[in-house]
DRENVO-477467 format. One record per residue: residue number from 1; residue in one letter; z, x, y of N, C-alpha, C in turn. Coordinates in Angstrom, 1 decimal. Each point is the difference from the previous one (the first is absolute). Layout:
BEGIN
R, NUM, a, Z, X, Y, Z, X, Y, Z, X, Y
...
END
This chain:
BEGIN
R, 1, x, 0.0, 0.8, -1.2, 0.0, -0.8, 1.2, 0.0, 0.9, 1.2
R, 2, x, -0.9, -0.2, 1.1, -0.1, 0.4, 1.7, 0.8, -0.3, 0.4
R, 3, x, 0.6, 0.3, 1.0, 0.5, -0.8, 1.3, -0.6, 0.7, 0.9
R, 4, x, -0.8, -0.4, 1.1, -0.1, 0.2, 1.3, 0.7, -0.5, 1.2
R, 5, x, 0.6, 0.9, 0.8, 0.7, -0.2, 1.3, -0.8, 0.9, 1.2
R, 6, x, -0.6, -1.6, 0.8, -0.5, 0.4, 1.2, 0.7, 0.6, 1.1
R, 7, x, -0.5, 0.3, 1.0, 0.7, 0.4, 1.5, -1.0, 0.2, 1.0
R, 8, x, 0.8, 0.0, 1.2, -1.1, 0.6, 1.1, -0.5, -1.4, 0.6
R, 9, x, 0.1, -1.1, -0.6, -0.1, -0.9, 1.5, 0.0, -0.2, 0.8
R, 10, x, -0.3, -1.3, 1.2, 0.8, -0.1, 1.1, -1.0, -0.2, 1.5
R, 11, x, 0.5, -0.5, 0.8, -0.9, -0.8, 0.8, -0.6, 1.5, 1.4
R, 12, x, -1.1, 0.0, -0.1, -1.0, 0.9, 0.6, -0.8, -0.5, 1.1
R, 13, x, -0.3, 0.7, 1.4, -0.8, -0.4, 0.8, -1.5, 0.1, -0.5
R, 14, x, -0.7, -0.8, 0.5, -1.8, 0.4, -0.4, -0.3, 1.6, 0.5
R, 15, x, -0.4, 1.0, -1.2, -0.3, 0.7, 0.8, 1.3, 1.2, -0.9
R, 16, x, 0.6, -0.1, -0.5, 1.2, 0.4, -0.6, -0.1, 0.1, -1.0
R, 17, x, 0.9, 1.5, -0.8, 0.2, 0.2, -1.5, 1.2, -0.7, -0.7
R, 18, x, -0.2, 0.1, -1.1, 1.0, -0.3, -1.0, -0.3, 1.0, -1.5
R, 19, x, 0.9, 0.2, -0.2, -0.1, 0.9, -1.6, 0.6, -1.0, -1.1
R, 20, x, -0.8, -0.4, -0.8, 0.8, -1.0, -1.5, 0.6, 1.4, -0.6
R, 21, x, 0.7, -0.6, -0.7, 0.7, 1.1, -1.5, 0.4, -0.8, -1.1
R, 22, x, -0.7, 0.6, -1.1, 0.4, -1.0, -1.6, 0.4, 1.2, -0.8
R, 23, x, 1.4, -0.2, -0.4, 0.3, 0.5, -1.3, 0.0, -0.7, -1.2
R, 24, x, -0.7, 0.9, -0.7, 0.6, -0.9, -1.2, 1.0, 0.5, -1.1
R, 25, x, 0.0, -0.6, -1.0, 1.4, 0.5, -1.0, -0.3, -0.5, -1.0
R, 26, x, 0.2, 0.1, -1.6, 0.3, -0.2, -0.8, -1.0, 0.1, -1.2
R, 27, x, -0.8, 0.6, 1.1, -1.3, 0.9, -1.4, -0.9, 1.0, 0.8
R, 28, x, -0.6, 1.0, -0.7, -1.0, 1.1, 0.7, -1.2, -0.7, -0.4
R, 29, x, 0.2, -1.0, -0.7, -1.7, 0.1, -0.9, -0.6, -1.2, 1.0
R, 30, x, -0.5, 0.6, 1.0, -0.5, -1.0, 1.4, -1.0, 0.7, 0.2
R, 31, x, -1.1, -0.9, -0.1, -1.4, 0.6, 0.6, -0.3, 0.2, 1.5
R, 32, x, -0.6, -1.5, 0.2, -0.2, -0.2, 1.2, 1.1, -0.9, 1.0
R, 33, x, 0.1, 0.5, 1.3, 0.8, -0.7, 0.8, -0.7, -0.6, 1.6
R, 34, x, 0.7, -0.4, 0.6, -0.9, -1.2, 0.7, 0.9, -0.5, 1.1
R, 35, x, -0.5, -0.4, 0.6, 0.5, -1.3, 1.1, -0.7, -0.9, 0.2
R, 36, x, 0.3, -1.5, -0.2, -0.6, -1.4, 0.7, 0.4, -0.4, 1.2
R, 37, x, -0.8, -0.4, 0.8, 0.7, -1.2, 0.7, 0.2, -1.2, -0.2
R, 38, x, 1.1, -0.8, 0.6, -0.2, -1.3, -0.2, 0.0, -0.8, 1.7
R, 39, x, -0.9, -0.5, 0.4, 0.0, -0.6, 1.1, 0.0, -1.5, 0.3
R, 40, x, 0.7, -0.8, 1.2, 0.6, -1.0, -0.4, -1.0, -1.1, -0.5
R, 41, x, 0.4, -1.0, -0.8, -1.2, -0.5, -0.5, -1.3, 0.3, -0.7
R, 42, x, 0.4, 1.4, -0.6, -1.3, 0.7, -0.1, 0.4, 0.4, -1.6
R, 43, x, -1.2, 0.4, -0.9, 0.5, 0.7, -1.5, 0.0, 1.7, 0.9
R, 44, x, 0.5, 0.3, -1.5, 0.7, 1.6, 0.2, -1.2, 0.7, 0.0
R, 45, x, -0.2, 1.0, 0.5, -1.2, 0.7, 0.2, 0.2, 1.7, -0.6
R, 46, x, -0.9, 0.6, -0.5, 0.2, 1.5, -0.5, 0.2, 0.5, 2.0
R, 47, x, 0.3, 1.2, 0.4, -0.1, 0.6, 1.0, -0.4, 1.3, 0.0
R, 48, x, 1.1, 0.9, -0.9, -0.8, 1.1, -0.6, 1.0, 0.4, -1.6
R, 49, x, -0.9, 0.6, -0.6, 0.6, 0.7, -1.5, -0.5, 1.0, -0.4
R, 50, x, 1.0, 0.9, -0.6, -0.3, 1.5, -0.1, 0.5, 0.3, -2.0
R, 51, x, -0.5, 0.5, -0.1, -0.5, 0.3, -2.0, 1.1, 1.6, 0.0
R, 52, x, 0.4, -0.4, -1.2, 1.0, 1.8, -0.5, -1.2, 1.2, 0.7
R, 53, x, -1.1, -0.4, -0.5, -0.9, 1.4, 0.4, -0.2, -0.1, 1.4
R, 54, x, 0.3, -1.2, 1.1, 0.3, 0.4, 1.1, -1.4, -0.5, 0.5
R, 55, x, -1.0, -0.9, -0.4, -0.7, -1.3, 0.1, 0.4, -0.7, 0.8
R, 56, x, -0.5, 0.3, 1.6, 0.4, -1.8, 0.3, -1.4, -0.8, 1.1
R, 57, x, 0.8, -1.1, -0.2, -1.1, -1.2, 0.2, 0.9, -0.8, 1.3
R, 58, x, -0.7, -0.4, 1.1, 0.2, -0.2, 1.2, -1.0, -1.4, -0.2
R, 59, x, 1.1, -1.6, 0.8, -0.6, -0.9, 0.5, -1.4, 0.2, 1.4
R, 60, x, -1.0, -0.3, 0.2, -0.4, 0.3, 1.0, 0.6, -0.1, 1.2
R, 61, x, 1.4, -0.9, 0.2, 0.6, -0.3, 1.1, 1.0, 1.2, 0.4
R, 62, x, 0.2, 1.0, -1.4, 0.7, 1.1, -0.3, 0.1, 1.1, 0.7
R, 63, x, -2.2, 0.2, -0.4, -0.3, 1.2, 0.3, 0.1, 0.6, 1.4
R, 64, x, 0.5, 1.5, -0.1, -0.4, 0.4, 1.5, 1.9, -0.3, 0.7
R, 65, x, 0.3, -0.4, -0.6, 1.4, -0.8, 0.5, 1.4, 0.6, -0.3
R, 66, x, -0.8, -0.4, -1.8, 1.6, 0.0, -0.7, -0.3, 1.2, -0.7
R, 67, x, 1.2, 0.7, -0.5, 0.3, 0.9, -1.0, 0.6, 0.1, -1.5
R, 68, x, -0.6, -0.4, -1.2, 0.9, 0.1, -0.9, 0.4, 1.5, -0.9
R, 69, x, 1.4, 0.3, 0.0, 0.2, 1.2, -0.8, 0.8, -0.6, -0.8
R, 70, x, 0.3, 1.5, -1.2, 0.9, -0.3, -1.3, 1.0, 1.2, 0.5
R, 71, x, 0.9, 0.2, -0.3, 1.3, 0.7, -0.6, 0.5, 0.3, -1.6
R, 72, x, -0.8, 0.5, -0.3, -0.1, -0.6, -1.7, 2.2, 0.9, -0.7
R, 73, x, 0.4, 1.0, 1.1, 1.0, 0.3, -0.9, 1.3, -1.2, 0.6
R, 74, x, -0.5, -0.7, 1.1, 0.9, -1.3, 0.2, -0.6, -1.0, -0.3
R, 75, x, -1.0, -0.2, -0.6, -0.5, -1.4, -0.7, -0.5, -0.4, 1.4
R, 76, x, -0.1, 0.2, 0.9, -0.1, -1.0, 1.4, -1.7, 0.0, 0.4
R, 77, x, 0.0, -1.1, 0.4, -1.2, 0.1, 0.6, 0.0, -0.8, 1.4
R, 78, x, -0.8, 0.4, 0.9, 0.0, 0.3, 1.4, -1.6, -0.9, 0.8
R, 79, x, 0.4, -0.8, 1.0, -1.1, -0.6, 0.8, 0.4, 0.2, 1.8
R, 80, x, -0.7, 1.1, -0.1, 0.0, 0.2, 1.8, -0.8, -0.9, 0.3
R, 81, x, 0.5, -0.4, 1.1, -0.8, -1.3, 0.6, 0.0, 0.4, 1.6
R, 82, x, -1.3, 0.3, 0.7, -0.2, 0.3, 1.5, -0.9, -1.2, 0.3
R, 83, x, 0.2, 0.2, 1.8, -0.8, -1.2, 0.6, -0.3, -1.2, -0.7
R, 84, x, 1.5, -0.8, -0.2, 0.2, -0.6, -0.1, -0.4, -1.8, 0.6
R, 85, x, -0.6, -0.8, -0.9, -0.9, -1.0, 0.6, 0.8, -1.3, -0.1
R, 86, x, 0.3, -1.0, 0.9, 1.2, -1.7, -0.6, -0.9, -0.4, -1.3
R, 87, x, -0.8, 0.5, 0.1, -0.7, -0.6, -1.8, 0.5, 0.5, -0.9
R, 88, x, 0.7, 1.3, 0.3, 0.5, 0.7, -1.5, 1.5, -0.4, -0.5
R, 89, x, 0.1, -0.7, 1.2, 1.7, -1.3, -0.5, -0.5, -0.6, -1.3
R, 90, x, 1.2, 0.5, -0.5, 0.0, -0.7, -1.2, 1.5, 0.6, -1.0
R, 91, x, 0.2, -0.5, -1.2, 1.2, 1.0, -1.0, -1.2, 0.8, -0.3
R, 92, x, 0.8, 1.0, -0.2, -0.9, 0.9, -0.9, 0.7, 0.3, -1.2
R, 93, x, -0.5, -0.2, -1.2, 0.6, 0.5, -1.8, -0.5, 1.3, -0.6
R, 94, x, 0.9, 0.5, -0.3, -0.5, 1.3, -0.8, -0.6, -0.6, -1.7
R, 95, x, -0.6, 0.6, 0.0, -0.7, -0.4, -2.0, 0.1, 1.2, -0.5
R, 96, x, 0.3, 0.1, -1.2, -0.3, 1.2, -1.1, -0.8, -0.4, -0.8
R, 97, x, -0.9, 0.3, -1.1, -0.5, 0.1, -0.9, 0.6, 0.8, -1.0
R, 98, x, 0.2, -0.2, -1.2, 0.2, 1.0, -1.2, -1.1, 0.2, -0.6
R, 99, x, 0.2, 1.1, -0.8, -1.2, 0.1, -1.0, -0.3, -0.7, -1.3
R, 100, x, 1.3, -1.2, -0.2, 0.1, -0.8, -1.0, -0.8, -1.0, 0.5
R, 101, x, -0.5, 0.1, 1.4, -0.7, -1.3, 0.5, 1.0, -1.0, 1.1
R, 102, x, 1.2, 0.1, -0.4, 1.0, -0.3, 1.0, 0.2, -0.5, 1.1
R, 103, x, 0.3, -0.6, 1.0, -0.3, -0.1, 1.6, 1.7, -0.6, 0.5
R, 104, x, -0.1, 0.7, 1.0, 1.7, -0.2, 0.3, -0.1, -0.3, 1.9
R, 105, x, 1.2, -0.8, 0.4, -0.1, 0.1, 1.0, 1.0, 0.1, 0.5
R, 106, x, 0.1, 0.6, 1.4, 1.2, -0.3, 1.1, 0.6, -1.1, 0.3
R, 107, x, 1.1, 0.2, 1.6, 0.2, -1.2, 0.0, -0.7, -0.7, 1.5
R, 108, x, -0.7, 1.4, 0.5, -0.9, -0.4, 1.3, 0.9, 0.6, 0.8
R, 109, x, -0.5, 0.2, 1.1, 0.3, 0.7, 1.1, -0.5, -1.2, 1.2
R, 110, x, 0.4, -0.4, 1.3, -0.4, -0.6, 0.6, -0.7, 1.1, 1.0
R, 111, x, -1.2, -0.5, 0.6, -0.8, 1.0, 1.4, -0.2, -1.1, 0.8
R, 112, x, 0.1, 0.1, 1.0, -0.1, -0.6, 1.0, -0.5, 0.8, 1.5
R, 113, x, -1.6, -0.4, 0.5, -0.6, 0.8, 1.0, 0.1, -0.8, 1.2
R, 114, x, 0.4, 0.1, 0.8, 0.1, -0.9, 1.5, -0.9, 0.8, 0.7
R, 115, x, -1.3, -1.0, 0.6, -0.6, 0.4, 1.3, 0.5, 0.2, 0.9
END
């Protein structure tokens, strides 16, 4: 069993950073890890995800923007977020993948971007 614990939320001017942080715990055997959004009224969206080999894949709303890294000896995985847009309000959830096939999730992080 995963557990993922978010951080790094919290209400931002347009135009402003924020850094997420996901640790996880209770297994190494984690492939790929990730962040969604969820915005209000909206389904959850990929934003960006990054593979053990260090693969990653960026929403086009992402690119140019955000940052995803790993920490592989703290299990953590990392979303720098610059220039910051009120569209990117939303929770954000950390996901893991296993290589069992697996899919695990946080408990969300709230962002909130004020024009």
């Amino acid at each position: 069993q995963v557990q993922l614990v978010e951080s790094g939320g919290g209400l931002v001017q347009a135009g402003g950073s924020l850094r997420l942080s996901c640790v996880a715990s209770g297994s190494t055997f984690i492939n790929t890890m990730g962040w969604y959004r969820q915005a209000p009224g909206k389904q959850r969206e990929l934003v960006a995800e990054i593979t053990r080999g260090g693969t990653t894949n960026y929403a086009d709303s992402a690119k140019g923007r955000f940052t995803i890294s790993r920490e592989y000896a703290k299990n953590t995985v990392y979303l720098q977020m610059n220039s910051l847009k009120p569209e990117d309000t939303g929770v954000f959830y950390c996901n893991a993948g296993s290589y069992a096939g697996r899919i695990y999730w946080g408990q969300g992080t709230q962002v909130t971007v004020s024009s």
